[in-house]
N, C-alpha and C positions, 0 to 999 in steps of 0.2 A: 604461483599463478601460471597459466598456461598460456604459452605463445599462440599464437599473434597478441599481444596486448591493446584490446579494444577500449577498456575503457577509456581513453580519452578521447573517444566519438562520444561519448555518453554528455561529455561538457560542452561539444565541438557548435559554436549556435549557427556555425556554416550548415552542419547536417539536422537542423532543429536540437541540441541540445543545449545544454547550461540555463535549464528552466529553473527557477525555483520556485520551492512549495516545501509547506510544514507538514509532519506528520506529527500527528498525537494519538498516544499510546496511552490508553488508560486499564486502569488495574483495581480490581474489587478485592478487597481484602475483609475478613471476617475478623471483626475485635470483638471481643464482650459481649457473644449473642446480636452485633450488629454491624453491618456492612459500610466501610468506608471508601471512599471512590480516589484514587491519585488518581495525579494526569501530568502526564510529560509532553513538551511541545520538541521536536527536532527542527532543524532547518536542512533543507536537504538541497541537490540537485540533483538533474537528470535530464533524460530525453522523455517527452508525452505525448501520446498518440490517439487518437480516437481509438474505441474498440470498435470492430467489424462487427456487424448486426449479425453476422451469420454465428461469431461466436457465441453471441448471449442464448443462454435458453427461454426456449418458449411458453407461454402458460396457455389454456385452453380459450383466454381471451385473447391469446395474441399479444399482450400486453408488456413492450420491450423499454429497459431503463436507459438513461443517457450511462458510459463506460469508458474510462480509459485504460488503455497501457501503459505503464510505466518503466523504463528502465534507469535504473540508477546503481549507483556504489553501498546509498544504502540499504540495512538488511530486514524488509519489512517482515510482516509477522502476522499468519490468521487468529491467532490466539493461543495461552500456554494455559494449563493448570498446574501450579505449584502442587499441585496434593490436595489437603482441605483445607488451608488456610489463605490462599488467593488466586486468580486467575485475572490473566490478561483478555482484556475484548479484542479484536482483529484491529489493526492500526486503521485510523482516519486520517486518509490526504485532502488538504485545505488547499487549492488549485483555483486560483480565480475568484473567489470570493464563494467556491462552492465546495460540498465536504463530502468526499468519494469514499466509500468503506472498502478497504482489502478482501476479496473473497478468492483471492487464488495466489499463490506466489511460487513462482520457479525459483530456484535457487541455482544460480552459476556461478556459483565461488569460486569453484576452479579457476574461471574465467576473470572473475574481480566484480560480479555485479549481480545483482536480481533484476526478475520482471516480478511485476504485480498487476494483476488486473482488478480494477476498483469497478464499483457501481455508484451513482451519486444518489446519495443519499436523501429520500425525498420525508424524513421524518422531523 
């Protein structure tokens, strides 16, 4: 890992961290001509941030979603394909009683942590 070692700002609740929230990671897998859904819940912490409006993208209606930031130790995920036999969906963060979908993740391992930026999911 690379010096300065920050993550322990990550937990720090002096500087807004040491929140917690679950991610669940679910997985479709194809058995016998048909599709089986897993689901893994984690417990995480981290630091969470409203996302800046000006990051979201815009649609022709103008029409912007509620977004957080997240920084944490754990290593969230847009989604993997095994091959043909199963594929992960992008992680869901469970924050407040509300369930934000992964659509961007930086990766700074180097460093000991990711960002992921969620949208909250209105489905």
């Amino acid at each position: 890992m690379l010096m300065p070692d920050v993550t322990s700002i990550l937990d720090d609740p002096e500087v807004g961290g040491g929140v917690s929230f679950q991610v669940r990671r679910k997985t479709a897998t194809r058995v016998l001509g048909s599709v089986e859904i897993g689901e893994e819940i984690f417990d995480a912490t981290g630091n969470i941030q409203p996302q800046e409006k000006s990051a979201q993208s815009s649609t022709a209606e103008d029409v912007r979603s509620e977004g957080i930031v997240i920084y944490s130790t754990f290593k969230f995920e847009i989604g993997k394909n095994f091959g043909e036999t199963s594929v992960t969906q992008a992680d869901e963060v469970i924050y407040r009683n509300k369930v934000y979908r992964v659509t961007r993740v930086e990766d700074w391992s180097e460093w000991g942590y990711t960002t992921a930026y969620a949208t909250l999911d209105m489905g």
